[in-house]
Structure formats: structure tokens, C-alpha cells
C-alpha positions in Angstrom: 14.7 6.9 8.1 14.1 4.3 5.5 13.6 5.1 2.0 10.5 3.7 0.3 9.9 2.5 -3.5 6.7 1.7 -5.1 5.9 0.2 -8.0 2.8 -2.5 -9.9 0.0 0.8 -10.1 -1.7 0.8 -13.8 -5.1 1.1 -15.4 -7.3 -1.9 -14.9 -10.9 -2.4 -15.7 -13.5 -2.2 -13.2 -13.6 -6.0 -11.0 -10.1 -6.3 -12.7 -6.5 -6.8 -10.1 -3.3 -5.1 -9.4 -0.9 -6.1 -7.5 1.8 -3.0 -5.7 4.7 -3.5 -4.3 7.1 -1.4 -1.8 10.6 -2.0 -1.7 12.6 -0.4 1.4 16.3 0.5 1.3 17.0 -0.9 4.3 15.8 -3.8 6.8 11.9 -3.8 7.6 12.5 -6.8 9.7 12.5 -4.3 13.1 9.9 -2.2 11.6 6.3 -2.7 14.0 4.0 -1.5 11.4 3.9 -0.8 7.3 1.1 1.0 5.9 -0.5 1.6 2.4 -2.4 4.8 1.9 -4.1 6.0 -1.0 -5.3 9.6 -2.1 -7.5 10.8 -4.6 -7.8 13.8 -6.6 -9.1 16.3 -4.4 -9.3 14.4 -1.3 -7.6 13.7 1.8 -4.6 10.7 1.8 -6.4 7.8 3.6 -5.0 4.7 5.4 -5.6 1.9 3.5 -4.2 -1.3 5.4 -1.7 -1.9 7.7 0.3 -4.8 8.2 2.9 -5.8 11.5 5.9 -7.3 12.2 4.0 -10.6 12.5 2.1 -10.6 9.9 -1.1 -8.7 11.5 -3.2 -6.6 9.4 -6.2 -4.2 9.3 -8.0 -2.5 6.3 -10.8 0.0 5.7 -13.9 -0.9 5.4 -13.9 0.1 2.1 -11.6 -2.7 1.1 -11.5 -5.4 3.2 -12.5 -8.8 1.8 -11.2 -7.5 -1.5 -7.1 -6.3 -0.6 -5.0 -8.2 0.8 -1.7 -6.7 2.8 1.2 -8.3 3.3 5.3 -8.2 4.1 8.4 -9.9 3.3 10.6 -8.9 6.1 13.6 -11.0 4.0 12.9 -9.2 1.2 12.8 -5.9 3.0 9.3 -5.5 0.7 5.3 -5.4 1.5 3.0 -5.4 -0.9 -0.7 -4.9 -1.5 -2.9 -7.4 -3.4 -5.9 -5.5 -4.9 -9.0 -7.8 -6.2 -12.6 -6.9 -7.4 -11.3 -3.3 -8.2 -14.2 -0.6 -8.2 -13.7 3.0 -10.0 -13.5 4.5 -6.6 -9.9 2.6 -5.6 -8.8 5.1 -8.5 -5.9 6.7 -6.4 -2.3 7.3 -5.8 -1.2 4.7 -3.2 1.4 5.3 -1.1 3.7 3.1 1.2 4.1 4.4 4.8 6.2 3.8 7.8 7.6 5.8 10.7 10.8 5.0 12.4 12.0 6.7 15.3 9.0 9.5 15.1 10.1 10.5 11.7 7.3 9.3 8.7 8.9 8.2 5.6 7.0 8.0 2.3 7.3 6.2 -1.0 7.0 8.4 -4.3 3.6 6.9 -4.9 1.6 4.5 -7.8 -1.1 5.6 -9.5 -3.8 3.2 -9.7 -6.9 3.6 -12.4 -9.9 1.6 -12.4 -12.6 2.5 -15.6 -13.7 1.2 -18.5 
């Protein structure tokens, strides 16, 4: 199991940026697939982007064009570029992975878009 940190959520005005980062206590390097996953108050935890070993990644519709996923396998890190924030991204995000069956989950960001 790998332990997961994140870190970068804040309050940022509506078309405003963030940037979150997830820090893992171990190597990512022979890890197929990171996540980022967000849940709202009231609402289900929903899978925000992925991103692979290579570099591969998928969003939800709801995002794509506007986040951007990414990893550092050196740097045992992945992070999530967030652009043209809307009120609706207002969320916990959460880093995700699972290793050997077992899911392992960061502490979570909160991330608050208003004006």
C-alpha cells in the first residue's frame, strides 16, 4: 500500500487556477494508473482524470480541455492542473491508486471556486 499526500486546494475565483499536487511515500514509478477524484457536499466521489505509467490520461467530460493530469514518476508525485475554474469544481479532491487490490487514498484538498 502506498501512502498518499495532497496538497495546493484553496479558494479561487470563478475562471481563476489551482494547481494540486500528490505526493506518495513510496515509488509510483511501477504504479499503472493514478487517479484524481473529487466529491462534493452531498454527492457521490467522482473520477476526475486518470493518468498512466506513460503518461496517458483521460478526464470527465466535465473537465476536459480545462485540467490537465499529469506524473512525476522521479518525484514519486502527480499533480492536477486546474484552469477556467467554474463554481461547480467546488469539491474535495482526492488522489487515488490501487496496488495489489488494495485502494489507497490521500486525506483530501478542498477546492472552492465563488466570488
Amino acid at each position: 500500500q502506498v501512502q498518499l499526500v495532497e496538497s495546493g486546494g484553496g479558494w479561487v475565483q470563478p475562471g481563476g487556477s489551482l494547481r494540486l499536487s500528490c505526493a506518495a511515500s513510496r515509488s509510483i514509478f511501477s504504479i499503472a494508473i493514478m487517479g484524481w477524484y473529487r466529491q462534493a457536499p452531498g454527492q457521490q466521489r467522482e473520477l476526475v482524470a486518470t493518468v498512466t505509467r506513460g503518461g496517458s490520461t483521460n478526464y470527465a467530460d466535465s473537465v476536459k480541455g480545462r485540467f490537465t493530469a499529469s506524473r512525476d514518476n522521479a518525484k514519486n508525485t502527480v499533480s492536477l492542473q486546474m484552469n477556467s475554474l467554474k463554481p461547480e469544481d467546488t469539491a474535495v479532491y482526492y488522489c487515488h491508486t490501487r496496488t495489489f487490490g488494495v485502494d489507497s487514498w490521500g486525506q483530501g484538498t478542498q477546492v472552492t471556486v465563488s466570488s
